[in-house]
C-alpha positions in Angstrom: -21.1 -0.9 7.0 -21.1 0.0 3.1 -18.6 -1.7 1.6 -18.8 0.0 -2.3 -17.8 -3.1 -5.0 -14.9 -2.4 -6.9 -17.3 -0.9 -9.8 -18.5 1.6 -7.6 -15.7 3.3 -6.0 -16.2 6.2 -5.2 -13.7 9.1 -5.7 -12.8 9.5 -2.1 -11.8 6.2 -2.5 -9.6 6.3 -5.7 -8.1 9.5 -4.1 -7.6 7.8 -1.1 -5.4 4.9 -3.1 -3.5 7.7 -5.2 -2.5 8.8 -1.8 -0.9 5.3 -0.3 0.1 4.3 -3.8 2.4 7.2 -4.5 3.3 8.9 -0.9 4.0 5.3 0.4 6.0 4.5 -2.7 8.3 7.9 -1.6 8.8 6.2 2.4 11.9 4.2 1.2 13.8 6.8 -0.3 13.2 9.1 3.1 13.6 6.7 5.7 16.8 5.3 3.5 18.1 9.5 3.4 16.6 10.1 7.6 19.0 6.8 8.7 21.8 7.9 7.1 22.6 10.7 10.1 20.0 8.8 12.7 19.4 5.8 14.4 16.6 3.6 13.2 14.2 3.0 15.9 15.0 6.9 16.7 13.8 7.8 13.5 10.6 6.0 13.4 10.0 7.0 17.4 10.3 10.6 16.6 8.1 10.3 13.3 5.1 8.5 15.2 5.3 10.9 18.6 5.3 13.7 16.3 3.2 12.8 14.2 0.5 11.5 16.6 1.4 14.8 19.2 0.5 16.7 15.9 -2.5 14.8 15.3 -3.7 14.7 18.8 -3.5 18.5 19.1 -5.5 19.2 15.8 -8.7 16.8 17.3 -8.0 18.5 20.8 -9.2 22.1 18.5 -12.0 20.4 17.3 -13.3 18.1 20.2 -12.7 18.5 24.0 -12.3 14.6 23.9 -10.9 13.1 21.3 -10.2 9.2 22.0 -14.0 8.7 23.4 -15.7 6.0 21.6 -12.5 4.6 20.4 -11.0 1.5 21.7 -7.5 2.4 23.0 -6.6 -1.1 24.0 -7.3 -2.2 19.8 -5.5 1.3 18.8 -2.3 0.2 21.2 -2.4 -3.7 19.9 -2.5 -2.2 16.3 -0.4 0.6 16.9 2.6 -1.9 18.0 1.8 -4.1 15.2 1.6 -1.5 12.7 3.5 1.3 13.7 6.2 -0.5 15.9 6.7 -4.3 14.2 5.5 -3.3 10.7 7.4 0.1 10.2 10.2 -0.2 12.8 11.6 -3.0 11.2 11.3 -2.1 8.0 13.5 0.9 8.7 16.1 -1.5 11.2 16.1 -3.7 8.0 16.9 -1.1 5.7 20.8 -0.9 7.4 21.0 -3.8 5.6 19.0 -4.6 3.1 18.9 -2.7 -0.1 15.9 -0.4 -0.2 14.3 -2.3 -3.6 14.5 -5.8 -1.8 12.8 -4.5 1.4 10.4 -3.1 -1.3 10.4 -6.3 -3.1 9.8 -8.3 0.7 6.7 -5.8 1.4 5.2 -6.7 -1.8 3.8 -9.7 0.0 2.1 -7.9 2.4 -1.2 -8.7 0.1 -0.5 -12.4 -0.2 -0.2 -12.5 3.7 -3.2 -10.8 4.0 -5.1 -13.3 2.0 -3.9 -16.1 3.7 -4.2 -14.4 7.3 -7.8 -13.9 6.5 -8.7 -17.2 4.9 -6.8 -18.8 8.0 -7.9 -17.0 11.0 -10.3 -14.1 10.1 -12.6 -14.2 7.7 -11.9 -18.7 6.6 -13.1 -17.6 3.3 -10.7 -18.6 0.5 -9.7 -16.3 -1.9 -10.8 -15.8 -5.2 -8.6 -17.0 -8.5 -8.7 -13.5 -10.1 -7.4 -12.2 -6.9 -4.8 -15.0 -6.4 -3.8 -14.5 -10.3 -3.7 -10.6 -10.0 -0.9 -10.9 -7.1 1.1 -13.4 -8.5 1.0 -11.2 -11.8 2.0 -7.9 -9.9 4.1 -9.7 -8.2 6.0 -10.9 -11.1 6.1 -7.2 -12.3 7.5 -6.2 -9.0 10.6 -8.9 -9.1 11.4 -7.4 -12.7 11.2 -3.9 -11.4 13.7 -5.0 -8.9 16.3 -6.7 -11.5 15.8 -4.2 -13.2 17.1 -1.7 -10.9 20.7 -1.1 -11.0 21.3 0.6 -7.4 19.3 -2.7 -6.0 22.5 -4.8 -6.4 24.1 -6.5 -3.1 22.6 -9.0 -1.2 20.4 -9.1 1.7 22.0 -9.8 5.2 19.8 -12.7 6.6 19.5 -11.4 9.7 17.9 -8.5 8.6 15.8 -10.4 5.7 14.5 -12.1 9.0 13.4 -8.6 10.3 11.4 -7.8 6.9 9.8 -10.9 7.8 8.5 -10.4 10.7 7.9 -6.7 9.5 4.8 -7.6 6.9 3.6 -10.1 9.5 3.3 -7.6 11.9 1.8 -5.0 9.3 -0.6 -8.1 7.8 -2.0 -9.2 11.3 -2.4 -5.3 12.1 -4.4 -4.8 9.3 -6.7 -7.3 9.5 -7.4 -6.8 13.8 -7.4 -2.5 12.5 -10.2 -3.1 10.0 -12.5 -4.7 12.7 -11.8 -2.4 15.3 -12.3 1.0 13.5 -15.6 2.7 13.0 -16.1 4.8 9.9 -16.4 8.4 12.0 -13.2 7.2 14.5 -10.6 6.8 11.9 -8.9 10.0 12.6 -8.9 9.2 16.7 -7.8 5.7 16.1 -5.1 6.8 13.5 -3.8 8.9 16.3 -3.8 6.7 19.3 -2.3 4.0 17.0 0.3 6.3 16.2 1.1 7.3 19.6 1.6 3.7 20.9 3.6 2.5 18.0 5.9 5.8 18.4 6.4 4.5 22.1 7.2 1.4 21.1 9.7 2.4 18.8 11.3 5.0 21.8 11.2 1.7 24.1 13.4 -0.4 21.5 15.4 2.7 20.6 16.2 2.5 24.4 16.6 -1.1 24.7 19.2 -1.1 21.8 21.5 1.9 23.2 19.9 4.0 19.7 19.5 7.0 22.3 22.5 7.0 24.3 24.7 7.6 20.7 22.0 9.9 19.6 23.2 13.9 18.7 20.6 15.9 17.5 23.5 18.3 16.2 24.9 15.3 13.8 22.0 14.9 12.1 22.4 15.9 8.9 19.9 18.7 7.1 18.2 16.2 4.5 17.7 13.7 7.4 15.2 16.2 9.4 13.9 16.9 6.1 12.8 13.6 5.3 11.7 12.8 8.6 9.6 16.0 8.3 8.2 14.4 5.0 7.4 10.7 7.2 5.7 12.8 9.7 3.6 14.8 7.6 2.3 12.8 4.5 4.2 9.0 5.2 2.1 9.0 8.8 -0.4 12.2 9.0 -2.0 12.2 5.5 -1.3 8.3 4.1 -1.9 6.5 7.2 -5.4 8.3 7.7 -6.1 7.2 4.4 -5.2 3.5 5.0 -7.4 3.4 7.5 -9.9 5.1 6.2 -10.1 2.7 3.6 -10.0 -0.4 5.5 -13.5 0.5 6.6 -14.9 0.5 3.5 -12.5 -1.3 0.9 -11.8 -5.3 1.3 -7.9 -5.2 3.1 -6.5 -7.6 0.3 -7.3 -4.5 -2.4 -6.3 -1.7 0.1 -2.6 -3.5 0.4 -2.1 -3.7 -3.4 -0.4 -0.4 -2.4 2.8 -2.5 -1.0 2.6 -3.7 -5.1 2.8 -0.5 -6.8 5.5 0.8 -4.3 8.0 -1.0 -6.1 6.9 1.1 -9.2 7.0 4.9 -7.5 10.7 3.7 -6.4 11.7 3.1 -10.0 10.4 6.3 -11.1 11.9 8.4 -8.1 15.2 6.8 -9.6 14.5 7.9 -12.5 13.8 11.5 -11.6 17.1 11.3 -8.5 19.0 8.9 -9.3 19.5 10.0 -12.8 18.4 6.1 -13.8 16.9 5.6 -17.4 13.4 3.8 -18.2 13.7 0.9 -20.4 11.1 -0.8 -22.3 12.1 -3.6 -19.5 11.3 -1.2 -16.4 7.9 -0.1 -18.6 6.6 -3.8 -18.9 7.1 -4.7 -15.6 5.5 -1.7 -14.0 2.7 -2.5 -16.4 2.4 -6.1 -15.0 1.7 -4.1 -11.8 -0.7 -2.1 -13.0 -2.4 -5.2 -14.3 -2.4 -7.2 -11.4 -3.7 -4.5 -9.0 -6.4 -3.9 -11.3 -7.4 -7.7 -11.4 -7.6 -6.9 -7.3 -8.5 -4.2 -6.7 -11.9 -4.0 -9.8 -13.5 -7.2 -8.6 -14.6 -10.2 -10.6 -14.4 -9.6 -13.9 -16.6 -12.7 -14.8 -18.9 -11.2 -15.3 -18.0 -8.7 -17.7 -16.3 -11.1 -19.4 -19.5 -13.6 -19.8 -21.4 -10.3 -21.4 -18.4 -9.7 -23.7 -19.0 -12.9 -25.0 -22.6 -13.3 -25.1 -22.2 -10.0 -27.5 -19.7 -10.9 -29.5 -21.5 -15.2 -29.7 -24.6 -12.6 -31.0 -22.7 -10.6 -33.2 -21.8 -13.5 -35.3 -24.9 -15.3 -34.9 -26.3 -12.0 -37.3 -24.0 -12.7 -39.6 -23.2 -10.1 -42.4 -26.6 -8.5 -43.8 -27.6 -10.2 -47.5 -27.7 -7.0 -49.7 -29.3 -7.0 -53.2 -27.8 -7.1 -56.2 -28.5 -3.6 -56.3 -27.0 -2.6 -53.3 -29.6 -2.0 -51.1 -30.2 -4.3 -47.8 -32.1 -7.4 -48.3 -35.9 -7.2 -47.8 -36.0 -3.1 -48.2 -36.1 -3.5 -52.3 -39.0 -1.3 -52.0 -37.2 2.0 -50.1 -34.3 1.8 -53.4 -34.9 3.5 -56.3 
């Protein structure tokens, strides 16, 4: 498998990370808007099933069989992780959390990436620049966050518990999706992965009573709207590009989108909510520009080794001796 260095992305790829950086960054606001009128684990259930129904009947048009070469047993393991653990209780923990700390809480997803990998996957330890670009977007993240002014209140535990559990279950699914998808099966595996983590949220929507209180009619207009929006780009478009890029981009650069997340929620306040932009809110989201960059271009030693062995040779020339006539040292016979 090409894997293309950071240098070298191609623009697929930067398309691809437009996609989960921005769409992904909108998920908060919608599921926050779809739970105000619908259960939780309802709302995710019905986003995956349609979503993967959807998905499933588009490949059906193209192929008569879809799912062969991909392996349904990886696809269901990842879908729960993913699409049941991951998102599921991400949008449980948003009853009680507000929506800029669960933001905040997925911002790890990288840092448990990189340790996941070093510690069971790949044993490789990460690199300094990557280490330094999270804790820097990190940083920029937790000021985006105080800066916020509709993030006030304080996290419940037992739902900071489910955030927890939620990026472990998104961070292990990763990692187990990227060596389990080929490059021509994303689409398939996106699909079956979808599928069983939409029946895994319709098993704990059963388990927890969500569809015995459920009324279709009470839901409100704006909730089907933004589950329509989860369906369609939150699971269809980004998820496909997720995993599309975990089969050619390293995992701890594809999840820097859980870092600039944080960012697209402060400007949908903005553009909502009605909340202003200070030169605070500007810095930090800066920070998390930074720090992705630092992860997701590569090792910039180099660069920065050449920068300096210019600029050590740029002063080694020294200013040019010029002749008391004005003309450059050693061409006395090109002056007149």
């Amino acid at each position: 498998m090409n894997t293309p260095t950071a240098a070298r992305l191609s623009w697929q790829a930067l398309a691809a990370f437009a996609v989960i950086y921005i769409v992904w960054g909108t998920t908060y606001l919608a599921i926050a808007v779809s739970i105000q009128t619908m259960p939780p684990f309802v709302s995710g259930a019905l986003r995956f099933m349609l979503a993967g129904a959807l998905m499933y009947a588009w490949l059906r048009s193209r192929e008569r069989h879809p799912f062969a070469g991909t392996d349904l047993r990886m696809a269901a393991v990842c879908g729960v992780l993913l699409s049941g653990i991951g998102n599921g209780l991400v949008i449980w923990a948003e009853q009680g959390i507000p929506s800029g700390i669960a933001a905040l809480v997925v911002a790890a997803v990288p840092v448990v990436v990189l340790v996941l990998d070093w510690a069971f996957f790949a044993r490789r330890a990460p690199g300094a620049q990557a280490l330094l670009g999270i804790a820097v977007a990190v940083g920029g993240v937790a000021m985006v966050v105080m800066h916020t002014s509709t993030l006030s209140g304080h996290a419940e535990p037992l739902y900071l518990v489910a955030m927890i559990a939620a990026i472990t279950g998104w961070s292990f699914g990763t990692l187990l999706q990227k060596r389990s998808v080929r490059p021509g099966g994303v689409l398939s595996f996106t699909c079956a992965q979808m599928l069983c983590g939409g029946l895994f949220q319709f098993l704990l929507a059963t388990l927890t009573g969500e569809w015995a209180r459920f009324e279709p009619a009470t839901v409100s207009l704006t909730s089907w709207l933004a589950l329509l929006h989860l369906v369609v780009l939150g699971s269809i478009v980004a998820l496909s590009c997720y995993l599309w890029l975990l089969t050619r981009v390293p995992a701890q650069k594809v999840t820097t989108y859980a870092l600039v997340n944080p960012v697209v929620a402060l400007i949908l306040g903005a553009i909502v909510l009605h909340e202003p932009i200070t030169a605070l809110a500007v810095f930090a989201a800066a920070l998390v520009l930074l720090g992705v960059a630092l992860v997701l271009f590569g090792d910039l030693g180099p660069l920065v080794v050449r920068l300096r062995t210019f600029l050590k040779w740029r002063r080694s020339r020294g200013p040019r001796a010029v002749a008391p006539d004005g003309c450059p040292a050693g061409r006395y016979g090109e002056c007149e």
